[in-house]
C-alpha positions, 0 to 999 in steps of 0.5 A, a space after each residue: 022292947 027295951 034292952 040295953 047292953 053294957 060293953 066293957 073293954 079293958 086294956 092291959 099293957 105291960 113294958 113294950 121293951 122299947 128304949 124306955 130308961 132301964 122300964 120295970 116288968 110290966 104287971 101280970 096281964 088280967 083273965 079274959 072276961 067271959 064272952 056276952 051272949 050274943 045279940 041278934 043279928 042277920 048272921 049270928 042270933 045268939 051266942 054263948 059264953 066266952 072262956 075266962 082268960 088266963 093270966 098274961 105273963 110279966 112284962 120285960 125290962 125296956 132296954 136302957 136309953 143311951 141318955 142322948 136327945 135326938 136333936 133334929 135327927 141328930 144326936 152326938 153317936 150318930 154324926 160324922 166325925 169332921 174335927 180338926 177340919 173346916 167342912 164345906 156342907 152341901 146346902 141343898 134341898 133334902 139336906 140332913 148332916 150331923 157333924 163334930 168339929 173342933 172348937 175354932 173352926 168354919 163350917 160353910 153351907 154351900 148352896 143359895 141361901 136365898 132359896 134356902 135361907 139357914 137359921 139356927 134352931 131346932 127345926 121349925 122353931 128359930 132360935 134367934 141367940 143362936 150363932 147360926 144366925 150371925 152366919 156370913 151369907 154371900 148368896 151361894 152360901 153361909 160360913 159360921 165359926 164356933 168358937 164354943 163347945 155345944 150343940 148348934 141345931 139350924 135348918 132352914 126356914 123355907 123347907 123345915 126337913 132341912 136340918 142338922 146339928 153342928 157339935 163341937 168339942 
């Protein structure tokens, strides 16, 4: 009674045209393999042989990447444009803000810090050079100047889907 069946699976994949860098075409995909004859079972007791599969078609390029790090869930295309300003953010739970803002000014967190306490990093890893962390917090809320072109992440330290990034140029 000894029999013993031999399964081989096989996967061909070609470029899924996601936002891969400029992808190549992917391969032409494989034949099918011939189906294996049945095994006994309650409600198939024996089966035939599958057809042979043709040949999958070349994949497509991916479409090129716009070359951005999506930092926090932010990247520089998609924040609010907030130069020449000293925005007041609300800091409150559920809080999700990209901005851009000049070199030199203030951005301020409003809201309790500490229920909320406001750390630079990319969440949830604090970045303890950041200038974020020299924030001036009075209790309701944490003023920062930048007084450098650069990124800055911050989120805040308790509740880590609170974040945003602060570009400035």
């Amino acid at each position: 009674m000894g029999s013993a069946a031999l399964v081989l699976f096989l996967v061909a994949c070609g470029d899924d045209g996601g936002s891969s860098s400029g992808g190549t075409g992917g391969e032409a995909g494989m034949g099918g393999m011939g189906g294996m004859g049945g095994m006994a079972s309650t409600t198939v007791a024996t089966g035939t042989g599958g057809d042979v599969g043709t040949g999958g078609a070349p994949g497509t390029g991916g479409s090129s990447g716009s070359g951005e790090t999506m930092v926090n869930g932010c990247t520089l295309a998609t924040a609010e444009d907030k130069t020449g300003t000293n925005p007041t953010l609300a800091w409150d739970f559920g809080h999700q803000s990209c901005i851009v803002v000049s070199v030199g000014a203030s951005v301020t967190w409003d809201g309790s810090q500490s229920t909320h306490p406001l750390v630079g990093g990319e969440s949830p890893t604090v970045d303890p050079s950041s200038v974020i962390g020299t924030a001036i917090a009075n209790g309701n809320s944490a003023v920062v100047t930048f007084d450098a072109p650069g990124a800055y992440p911050y989120f805040c330290s308790s509740h880590t889907n609170m974040m945003g990034v602060v570009y400035v140029q």
